[in-house]
C-alpha positions as CSV (number, residue, x, y, z in Angstrom):
1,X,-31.4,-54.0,14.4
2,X,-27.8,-52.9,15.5
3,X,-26.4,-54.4,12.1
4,X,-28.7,-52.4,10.3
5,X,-28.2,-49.6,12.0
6,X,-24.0,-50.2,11.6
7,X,-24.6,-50.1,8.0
8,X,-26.9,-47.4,7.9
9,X,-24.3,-45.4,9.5
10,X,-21.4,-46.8,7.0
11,X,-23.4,-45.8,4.4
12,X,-24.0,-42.0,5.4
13,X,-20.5,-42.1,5.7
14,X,-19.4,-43.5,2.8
15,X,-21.8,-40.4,1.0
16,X,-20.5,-37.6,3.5
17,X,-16.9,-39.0,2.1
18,X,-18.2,-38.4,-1.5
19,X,-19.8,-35.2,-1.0
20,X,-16.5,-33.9,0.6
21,X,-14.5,-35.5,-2.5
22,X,-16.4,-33.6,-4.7
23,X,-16.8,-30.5,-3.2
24,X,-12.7,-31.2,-3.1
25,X,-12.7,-31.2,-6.6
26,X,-13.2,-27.2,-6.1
27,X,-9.8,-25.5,-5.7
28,X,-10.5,-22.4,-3.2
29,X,-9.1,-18.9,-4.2
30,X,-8.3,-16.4,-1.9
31,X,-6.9,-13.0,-3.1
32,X,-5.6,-10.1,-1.2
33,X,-5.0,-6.7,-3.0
34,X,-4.8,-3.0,-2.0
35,X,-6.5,-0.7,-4.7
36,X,-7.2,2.8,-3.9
37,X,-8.2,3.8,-7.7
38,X,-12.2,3.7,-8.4
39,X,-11.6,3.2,-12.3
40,X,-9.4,0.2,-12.0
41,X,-10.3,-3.5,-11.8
42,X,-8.3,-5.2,-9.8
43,X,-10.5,-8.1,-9.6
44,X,-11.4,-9.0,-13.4
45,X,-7.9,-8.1,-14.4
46,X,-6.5,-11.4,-11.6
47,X,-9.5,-13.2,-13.2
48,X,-7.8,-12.8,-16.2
49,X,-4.4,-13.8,-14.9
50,X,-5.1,-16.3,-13.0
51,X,-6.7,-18.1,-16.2
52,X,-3.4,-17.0,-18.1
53,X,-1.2,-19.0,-15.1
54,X,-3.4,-21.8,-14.4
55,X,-5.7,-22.5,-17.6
56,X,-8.7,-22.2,-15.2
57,X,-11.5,-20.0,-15.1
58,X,-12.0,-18.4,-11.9
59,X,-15.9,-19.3,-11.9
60,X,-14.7,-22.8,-11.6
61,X,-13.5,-22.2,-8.3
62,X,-14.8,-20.9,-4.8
63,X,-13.2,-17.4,-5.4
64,X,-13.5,-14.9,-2.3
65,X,-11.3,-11.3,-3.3
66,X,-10.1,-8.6,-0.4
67,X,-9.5,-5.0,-1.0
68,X,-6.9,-4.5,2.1
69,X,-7.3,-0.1,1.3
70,X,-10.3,-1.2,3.3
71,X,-11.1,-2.1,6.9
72,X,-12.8,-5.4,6.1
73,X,-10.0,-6.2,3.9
74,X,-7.3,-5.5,6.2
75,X,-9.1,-7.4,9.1
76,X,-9.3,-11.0,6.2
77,X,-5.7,-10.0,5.8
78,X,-4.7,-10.4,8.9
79,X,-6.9,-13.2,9.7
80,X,-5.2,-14.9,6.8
81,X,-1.4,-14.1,7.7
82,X,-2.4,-15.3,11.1
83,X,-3.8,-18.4,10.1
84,X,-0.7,-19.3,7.6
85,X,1.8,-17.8,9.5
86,X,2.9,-15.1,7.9
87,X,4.3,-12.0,9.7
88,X,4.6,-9.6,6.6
89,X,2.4,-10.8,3.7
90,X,3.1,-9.1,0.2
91,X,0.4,-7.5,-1.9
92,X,-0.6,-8.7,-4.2
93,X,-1.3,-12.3,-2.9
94,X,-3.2,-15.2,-3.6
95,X,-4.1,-18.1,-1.5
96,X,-5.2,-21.5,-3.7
97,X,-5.8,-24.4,-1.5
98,X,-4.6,-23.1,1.5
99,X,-1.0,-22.2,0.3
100,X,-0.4,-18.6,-0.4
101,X,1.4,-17.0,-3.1
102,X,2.7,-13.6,-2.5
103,X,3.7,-11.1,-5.4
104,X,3.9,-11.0,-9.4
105,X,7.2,-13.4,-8.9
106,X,5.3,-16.2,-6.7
107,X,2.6,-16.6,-8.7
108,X,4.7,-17.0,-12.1
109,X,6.7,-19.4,-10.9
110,X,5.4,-21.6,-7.3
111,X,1.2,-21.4,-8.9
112,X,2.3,-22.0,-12.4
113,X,4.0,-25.4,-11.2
114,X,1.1,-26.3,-8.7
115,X,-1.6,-25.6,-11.4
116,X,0.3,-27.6,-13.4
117,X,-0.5,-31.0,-11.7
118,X,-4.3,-30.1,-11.7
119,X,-4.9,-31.0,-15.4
120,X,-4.7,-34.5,-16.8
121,X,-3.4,-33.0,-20.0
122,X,-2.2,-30.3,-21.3
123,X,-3.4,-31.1,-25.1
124,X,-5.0,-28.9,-26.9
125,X,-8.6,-30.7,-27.8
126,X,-11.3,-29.7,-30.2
127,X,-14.1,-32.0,-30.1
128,X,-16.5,-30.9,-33.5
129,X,-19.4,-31.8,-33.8
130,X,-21.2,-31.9,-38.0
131,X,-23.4,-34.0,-39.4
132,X,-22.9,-35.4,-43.2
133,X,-23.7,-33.7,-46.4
134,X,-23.5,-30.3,-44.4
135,X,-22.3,-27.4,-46.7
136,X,-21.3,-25.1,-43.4
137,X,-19.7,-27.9,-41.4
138,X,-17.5,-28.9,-44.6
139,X,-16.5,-24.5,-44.2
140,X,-15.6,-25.4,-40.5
141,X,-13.3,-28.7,-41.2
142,X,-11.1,-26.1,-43.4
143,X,-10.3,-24.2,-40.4
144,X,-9.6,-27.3,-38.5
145,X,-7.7,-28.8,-41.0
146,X,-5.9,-25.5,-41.0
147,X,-4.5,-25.9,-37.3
148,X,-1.2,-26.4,-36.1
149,X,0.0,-30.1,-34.9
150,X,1.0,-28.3,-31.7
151,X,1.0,-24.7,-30.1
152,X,3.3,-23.0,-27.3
153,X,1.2,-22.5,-24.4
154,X,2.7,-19.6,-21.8
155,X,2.3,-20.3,-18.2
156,X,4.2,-17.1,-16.3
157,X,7.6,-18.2,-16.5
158,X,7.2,-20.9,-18.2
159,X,6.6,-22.0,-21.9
160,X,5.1,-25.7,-22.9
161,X,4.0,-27.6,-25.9
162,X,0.7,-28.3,-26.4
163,X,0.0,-31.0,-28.9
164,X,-2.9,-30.0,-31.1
165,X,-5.8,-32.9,-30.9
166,X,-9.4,-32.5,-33.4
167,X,-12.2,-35.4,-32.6
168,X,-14.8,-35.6,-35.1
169,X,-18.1,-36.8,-33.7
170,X,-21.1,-37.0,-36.4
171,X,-24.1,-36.1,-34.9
172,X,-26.9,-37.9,-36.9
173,X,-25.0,-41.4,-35.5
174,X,-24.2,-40.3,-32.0
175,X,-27.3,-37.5,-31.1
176,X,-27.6,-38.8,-27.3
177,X,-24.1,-37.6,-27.0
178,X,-23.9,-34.0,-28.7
179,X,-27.3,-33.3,-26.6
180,X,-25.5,-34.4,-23.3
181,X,-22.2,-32.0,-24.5
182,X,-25.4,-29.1,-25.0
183,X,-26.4,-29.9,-21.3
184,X,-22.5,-29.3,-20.1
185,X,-21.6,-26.2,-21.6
186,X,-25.6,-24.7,-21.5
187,X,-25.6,-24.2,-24.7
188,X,-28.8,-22.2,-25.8
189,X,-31.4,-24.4,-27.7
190,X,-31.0,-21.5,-30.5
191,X,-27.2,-22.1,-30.7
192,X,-27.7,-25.9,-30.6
193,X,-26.3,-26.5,-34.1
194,X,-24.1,-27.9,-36.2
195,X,-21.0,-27.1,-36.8
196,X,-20.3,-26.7,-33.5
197,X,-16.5,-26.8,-31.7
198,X,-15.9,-27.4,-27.9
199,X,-12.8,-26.6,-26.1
200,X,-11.7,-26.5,-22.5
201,X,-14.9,-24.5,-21.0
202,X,-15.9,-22.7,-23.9
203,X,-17.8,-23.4,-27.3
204,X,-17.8,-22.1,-30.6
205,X,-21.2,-22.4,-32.8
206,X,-21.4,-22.0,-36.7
207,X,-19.0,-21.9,-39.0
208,X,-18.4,-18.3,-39.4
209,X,-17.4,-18.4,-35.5
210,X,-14.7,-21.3,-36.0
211,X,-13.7,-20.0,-39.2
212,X,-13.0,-17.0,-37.7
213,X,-11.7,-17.5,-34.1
214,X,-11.0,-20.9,-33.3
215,X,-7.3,-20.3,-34.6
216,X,-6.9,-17.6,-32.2
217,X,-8.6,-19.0,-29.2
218,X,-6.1,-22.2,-29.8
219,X,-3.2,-20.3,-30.1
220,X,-4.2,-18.3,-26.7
221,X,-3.9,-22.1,-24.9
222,X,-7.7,-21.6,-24.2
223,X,-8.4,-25.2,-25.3
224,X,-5.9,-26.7,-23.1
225,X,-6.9,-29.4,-20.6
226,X,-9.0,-31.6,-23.1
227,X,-13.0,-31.5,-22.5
228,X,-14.7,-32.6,-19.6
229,X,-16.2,-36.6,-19.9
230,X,-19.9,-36.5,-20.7
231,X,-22.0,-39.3,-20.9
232,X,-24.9,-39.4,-23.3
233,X,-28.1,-40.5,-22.3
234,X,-29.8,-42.2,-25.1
235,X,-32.5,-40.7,-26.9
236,X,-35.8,-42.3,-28.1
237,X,-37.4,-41.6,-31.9
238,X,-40.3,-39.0,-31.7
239,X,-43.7,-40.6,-31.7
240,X,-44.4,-38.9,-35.2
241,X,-41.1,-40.7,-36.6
242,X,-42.4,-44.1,-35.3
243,X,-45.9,-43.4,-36.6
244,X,-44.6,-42.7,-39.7
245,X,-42.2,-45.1,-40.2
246,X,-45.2,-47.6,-39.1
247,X,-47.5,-46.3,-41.7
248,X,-44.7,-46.6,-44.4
249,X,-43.7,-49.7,-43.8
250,X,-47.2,-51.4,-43.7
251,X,-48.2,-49.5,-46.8
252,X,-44.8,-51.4,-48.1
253,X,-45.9,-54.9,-47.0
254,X,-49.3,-54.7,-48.8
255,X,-46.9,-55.1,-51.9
256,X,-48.3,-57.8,-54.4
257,X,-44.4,-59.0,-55.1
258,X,-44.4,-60.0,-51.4
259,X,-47.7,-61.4,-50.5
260,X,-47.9,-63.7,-53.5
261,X,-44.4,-65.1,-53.0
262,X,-45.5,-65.9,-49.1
263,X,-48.9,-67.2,-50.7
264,X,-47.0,-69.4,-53.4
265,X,-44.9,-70.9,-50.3
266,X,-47.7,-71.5,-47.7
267,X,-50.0,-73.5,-50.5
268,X,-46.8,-75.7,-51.6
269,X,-46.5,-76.6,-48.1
270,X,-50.0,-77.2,-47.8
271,X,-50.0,-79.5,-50.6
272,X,-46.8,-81.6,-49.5
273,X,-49.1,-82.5,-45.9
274,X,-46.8,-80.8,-43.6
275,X,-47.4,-78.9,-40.4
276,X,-47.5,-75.1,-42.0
277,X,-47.0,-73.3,-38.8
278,X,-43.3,-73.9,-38.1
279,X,-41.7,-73.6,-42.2
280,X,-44.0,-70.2,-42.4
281,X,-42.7,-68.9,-39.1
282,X,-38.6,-70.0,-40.2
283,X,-39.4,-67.7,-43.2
284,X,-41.2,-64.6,-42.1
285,X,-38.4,-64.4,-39.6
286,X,-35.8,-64.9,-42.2
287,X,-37.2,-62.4,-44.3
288,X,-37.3,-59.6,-41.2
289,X,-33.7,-60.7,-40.0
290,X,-32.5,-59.9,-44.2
291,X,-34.7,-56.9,-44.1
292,X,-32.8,-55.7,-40.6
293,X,-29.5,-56.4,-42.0
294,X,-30.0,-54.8,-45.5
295,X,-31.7,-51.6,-43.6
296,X,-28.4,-51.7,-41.2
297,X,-26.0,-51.9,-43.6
298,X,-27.2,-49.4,-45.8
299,X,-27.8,-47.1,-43.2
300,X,-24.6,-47.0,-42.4
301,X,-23.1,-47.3,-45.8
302,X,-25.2,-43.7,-46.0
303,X,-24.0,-41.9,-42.6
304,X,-20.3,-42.7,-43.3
305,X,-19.9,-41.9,-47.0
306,X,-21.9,-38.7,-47.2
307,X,-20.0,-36.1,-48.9
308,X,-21.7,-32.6,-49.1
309,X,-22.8,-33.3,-52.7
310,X,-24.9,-35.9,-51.5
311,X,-27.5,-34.9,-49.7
312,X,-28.5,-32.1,-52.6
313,X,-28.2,-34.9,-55.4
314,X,-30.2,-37.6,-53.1
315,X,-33.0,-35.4,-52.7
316,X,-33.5,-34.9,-56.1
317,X,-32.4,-38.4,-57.3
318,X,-35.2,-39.3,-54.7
319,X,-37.5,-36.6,-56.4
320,X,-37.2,-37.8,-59.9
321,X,-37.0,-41.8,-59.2
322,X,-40.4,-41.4,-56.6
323,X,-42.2,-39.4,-59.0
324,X,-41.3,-41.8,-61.7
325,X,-42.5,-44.9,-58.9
326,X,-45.6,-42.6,-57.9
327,X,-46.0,-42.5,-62.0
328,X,-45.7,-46.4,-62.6
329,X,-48.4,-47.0,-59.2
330,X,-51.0,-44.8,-60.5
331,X,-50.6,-46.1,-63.7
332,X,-50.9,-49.9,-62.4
333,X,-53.6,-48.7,-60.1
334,X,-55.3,-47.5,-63.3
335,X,-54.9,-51.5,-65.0
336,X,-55.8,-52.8,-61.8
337,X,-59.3,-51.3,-61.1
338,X,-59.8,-52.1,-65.1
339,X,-59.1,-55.7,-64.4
340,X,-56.2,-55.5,-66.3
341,X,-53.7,-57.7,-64.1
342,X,-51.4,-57.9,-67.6
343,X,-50.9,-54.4,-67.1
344,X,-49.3,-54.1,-64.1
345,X,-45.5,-53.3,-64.7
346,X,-44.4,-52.3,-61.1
347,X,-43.3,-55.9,-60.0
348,X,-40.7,-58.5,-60.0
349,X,-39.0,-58.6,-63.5
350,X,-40.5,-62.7,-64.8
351,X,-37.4,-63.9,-64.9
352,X,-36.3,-63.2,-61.2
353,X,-40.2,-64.1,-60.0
354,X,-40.2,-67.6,-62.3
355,X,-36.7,-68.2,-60.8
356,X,-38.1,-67.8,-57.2
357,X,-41.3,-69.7,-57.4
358,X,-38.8,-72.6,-59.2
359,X,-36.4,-72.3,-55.7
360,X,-39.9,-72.2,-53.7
361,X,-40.9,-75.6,-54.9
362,X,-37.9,-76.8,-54.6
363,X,-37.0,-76.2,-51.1
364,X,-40.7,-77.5,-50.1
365,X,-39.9,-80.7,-50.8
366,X,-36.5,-80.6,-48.5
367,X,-36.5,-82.9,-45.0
368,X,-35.4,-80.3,-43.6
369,X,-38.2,-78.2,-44.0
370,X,-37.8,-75.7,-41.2
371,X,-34.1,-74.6,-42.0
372,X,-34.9,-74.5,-45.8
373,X,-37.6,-72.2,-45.1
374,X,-35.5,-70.1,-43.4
375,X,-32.8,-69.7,-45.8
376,X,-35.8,-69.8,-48.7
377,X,-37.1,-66.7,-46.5
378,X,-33.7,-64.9,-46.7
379,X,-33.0,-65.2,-50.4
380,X,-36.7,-64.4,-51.5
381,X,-36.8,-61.1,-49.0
382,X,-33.3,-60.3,-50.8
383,X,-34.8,-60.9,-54.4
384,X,-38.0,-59.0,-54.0
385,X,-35.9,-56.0,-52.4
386,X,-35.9,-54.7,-56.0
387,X,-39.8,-54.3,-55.5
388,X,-41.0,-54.1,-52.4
389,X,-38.1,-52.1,-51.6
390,X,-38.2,-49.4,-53.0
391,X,-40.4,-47.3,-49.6
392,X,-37.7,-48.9,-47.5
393,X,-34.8,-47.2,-49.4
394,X,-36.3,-44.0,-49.5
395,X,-36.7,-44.0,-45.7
396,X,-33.6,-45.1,-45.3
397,X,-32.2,-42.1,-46.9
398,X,-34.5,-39.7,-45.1
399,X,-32.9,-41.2,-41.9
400,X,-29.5,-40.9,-43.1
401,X,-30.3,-36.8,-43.6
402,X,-32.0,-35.9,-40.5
403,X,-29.9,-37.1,-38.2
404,X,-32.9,-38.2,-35.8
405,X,-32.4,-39.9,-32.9
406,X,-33.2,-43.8,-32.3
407,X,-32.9,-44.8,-35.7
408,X,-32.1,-48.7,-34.9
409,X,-35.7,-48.4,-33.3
410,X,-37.3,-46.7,-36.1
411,X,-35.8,-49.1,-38.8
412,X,-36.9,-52.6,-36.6
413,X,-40.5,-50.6,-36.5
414,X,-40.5,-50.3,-39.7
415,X,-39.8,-53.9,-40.7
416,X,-41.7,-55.3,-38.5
417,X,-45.0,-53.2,-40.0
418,X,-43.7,-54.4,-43.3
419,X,-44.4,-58.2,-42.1
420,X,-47.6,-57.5,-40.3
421,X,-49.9,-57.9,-43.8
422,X,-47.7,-60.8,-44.4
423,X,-48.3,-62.5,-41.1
424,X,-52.1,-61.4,-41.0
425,X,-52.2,-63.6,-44.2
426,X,-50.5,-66.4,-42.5
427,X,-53.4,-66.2,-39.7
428,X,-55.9,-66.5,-42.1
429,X,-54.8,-69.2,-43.7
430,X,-54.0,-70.9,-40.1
431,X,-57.7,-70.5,-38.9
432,X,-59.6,-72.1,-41.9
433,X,-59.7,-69.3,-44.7
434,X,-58.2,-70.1,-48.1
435,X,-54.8,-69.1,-49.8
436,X,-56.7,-69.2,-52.7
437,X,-59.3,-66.8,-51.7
438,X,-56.2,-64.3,-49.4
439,X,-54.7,-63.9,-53.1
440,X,-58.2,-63.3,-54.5
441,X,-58.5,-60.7,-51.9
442,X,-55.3,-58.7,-52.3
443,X,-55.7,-58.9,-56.2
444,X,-59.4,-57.5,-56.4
445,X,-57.5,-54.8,-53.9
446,X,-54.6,-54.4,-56.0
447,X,-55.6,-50.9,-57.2
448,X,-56.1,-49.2,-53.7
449,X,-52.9,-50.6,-52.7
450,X,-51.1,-49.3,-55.3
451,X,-52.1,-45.4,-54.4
452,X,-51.6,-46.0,-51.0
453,X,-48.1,-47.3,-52.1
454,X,-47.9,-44.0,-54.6
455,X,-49.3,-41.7,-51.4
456,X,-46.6,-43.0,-49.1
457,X,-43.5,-42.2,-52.0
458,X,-45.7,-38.8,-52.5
459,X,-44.9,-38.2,-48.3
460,X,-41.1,-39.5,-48.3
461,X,-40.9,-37.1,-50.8
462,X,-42.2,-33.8,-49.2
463,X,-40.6,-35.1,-45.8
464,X,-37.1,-34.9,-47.5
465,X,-37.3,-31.2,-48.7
466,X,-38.5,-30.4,-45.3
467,X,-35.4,-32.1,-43.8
């Protein structure tokens, strides 16, 4: 009991220690004036000074101000000059941590050195935040591209150089981050956009406002001191994003080009007398880890080269090619219900699906049946990409646009809903039911799946001009 009460104690004072640390991390400003005139300001215009000498707003300190024309004022005042031990103290003064400053001449010179050791630079950062294929944040790189390497910052007396420092942060790959930068500066949710520029302890939002002050504001040495450390939380996808990327993705896997190729595999192997189980398994999972690393790749290929041209072109190159795709599904959905299987032209080209069924049979027959699945389940998922990939790619590029939060997520949804008709197939097969009849199934179904296949492109579609 006294041990846990010992450390009870230690801990309470371990936390008073942090509380007073950080409360520390406050400087306390005391100022002592004598102001008989009812128009002036004696108070904003030190605010202002103060911020000139030390490159800290006075709001970021415990401020307390005296009017000594007054009898309050006089009686602080001489509480003060009693408790520093001063006999005579000279108007105006100013107090900051305890050690006072008295006149114009003190605080030019004695603050101005003292402030100087409270910053852990004295660069000037800009940390902008844009996302790609943005006409307005392209506007706001000219004015950043347009500042100086370094400006002269004026501290009283003295005169230092401030080296000049731009980080670019892209939103769409780093969202948990620019919300957490939003939280420290309470930024408004209406000014939450991009292109957005944050210096010191201020912000500038749009481009018209960087364009058109963030020279001067740099210049004034009011983004000295670098930006205060935040650290992003990470953000989960919206429910509607998952759902949708869900839907897509198992409307994607219902593609003929990928069912038969599993159904081809699973009745080789259940002709050669093997186990199916484990050489199935090897090459669904093969086929989601190509399907993760294609998504990833491309992905990323999209959010780092993603001029301002892009976005305009990809929504209508998305346009004409889904209309076209939409096109080609009805009309196969059309040969389909017309028993017209000859018909059907959205599908692997014959040489690339006669090449596939050849490597198929030919990996069946390897020893090593569970790694030759695998890397059979790799290069088939690569080869039917030109078919059953064509949903993926388009939500891929919607991704790229919006900028949405937990994309990774969304993407491993995604493929995973693609292999869910797959694996369903697989389970049939496992508990009794034919391959034969499973590719009877999908191809008496081969017209519905094709306009659900054309209704998903038809969504991507309206989704992107709403982006």
């Amino acid at each position: 009991m006294r041990r846990a009460l010992a450390l009870l104690l230690a801990l309470l004072a371990l936390c008073a220690h942090a509380l007073a640390e950080d409360a520390g991390a406050r400087h306390s400003v005391e100022y002592y004036y004598s102001n008989y005139c009812e128009s002036c300001t004696p108070e904003a215009d030190f605010a202002a000074q103060f911020r000139e000498l030390t490159g800290l707003d006075l709001s970021q300190c415990d401020f307390t101000a005296w009017n000594a024309a007054r009898a309050d004022g006089q009686a602080a005042l001489a509480e003060a000059a009693e408790r520093l031990g001063i006999d005579d103290p000279a108007l105006p003064m100013a107090v900051v941590d305890g050690i006072p400053y008295q006149g114009a001449s003190q605080m030019r010179g004695a603050l101005v050195e003292t402030a100087l050791s409270w910053h852990e630079t004295l660069d000037s950062e800009i940390l902008f935040l844009y996302v790609p294929a943005c006409e307005r944040c392209d506007e706001a790189e000219a004015a950043l591209d347009a500042l100086p390497e370094s400006v002269t910052l004026r501290r009283g007396d003295k005169q230092i150089e401030s080296r000049v420092r731009v980080r670019r942060v892209d939103v769409s790959a780093d969202p948990g981050f620019a919300q957490a930068l939003f939280e420290a500066y309470g930024v408004p949710d209406d000014r939450r956009v991009t292109p957005i520029a944050f210096f010191a302890d201020r912000y500038l939002a749009g481009a018209e406002a960087i364009s058109g002050r963030l020279a001067q504001e740099v210049a004034l040495g009011r983004a000295s001191g670098g930006v205060p450390e935040v650290a992003a939380a990470p953000e989960a996808p919206s429910p509607v994003s998952l759902a949708q990327a869900a839907l897509t993705g198992l409307t994607a896997g219902l593609n003929t080009c990928a069912l038969s190729m599993l159904l081809l595999f699973m009745s080789l192997v259940l002709e050669s007398g093997r186990r199916a189980a484990p050489p199935v398994i090897a090459y669904l999972l093969a086929k989601l880890a190509c399907y993760l690393l294609i998504g990833f790749a491309l992905l990323r290929v999209f959010q780092r080269f993603n001029p301002t041209w892009l976005h305009p072109l990809a929504r209508w190159l998305l346009t004409g090619i889904g209309a076209a795709l939409i096109a080609l599904n009805l009309s196969d959905a059309l040969h389909a219900k017309r028993g017209d299987l000859g018909g059907v032209r959205n599908q692997l080209p014959g040489g690339v699906r006669g090449g596939l069924m050849g490597l198929i049979r030919r990996l069946t027959r390897s020893r090593a049946l569970v790694p030759a699945s695998a890397a059979l389940g790799f290069i088939v998922a690569g080869g039917e990409f030109m078919c059953a990939g064509q949903l993926y790619l388009m939500q891929l590029m919607n991704a790229a646009q919006s900028g949405a939060p937990g994309q990774g997520l969304t993407l491993a949804v995604y493929c995973l809903a693609f292999l869910t008709p797959s694996a369903a197939v697989f389970g049939l097969v496992l508990a009794g039911h034919s391959h034969l009849r499973a590719a009877g199934f999908f191809a008496r179904h081969m017209a519905l799946i094709k306009l659900l296949t054309a209704g998903a492109m038809l969504l991507l579609i309206i989704t992107a001009w709403l982006l």
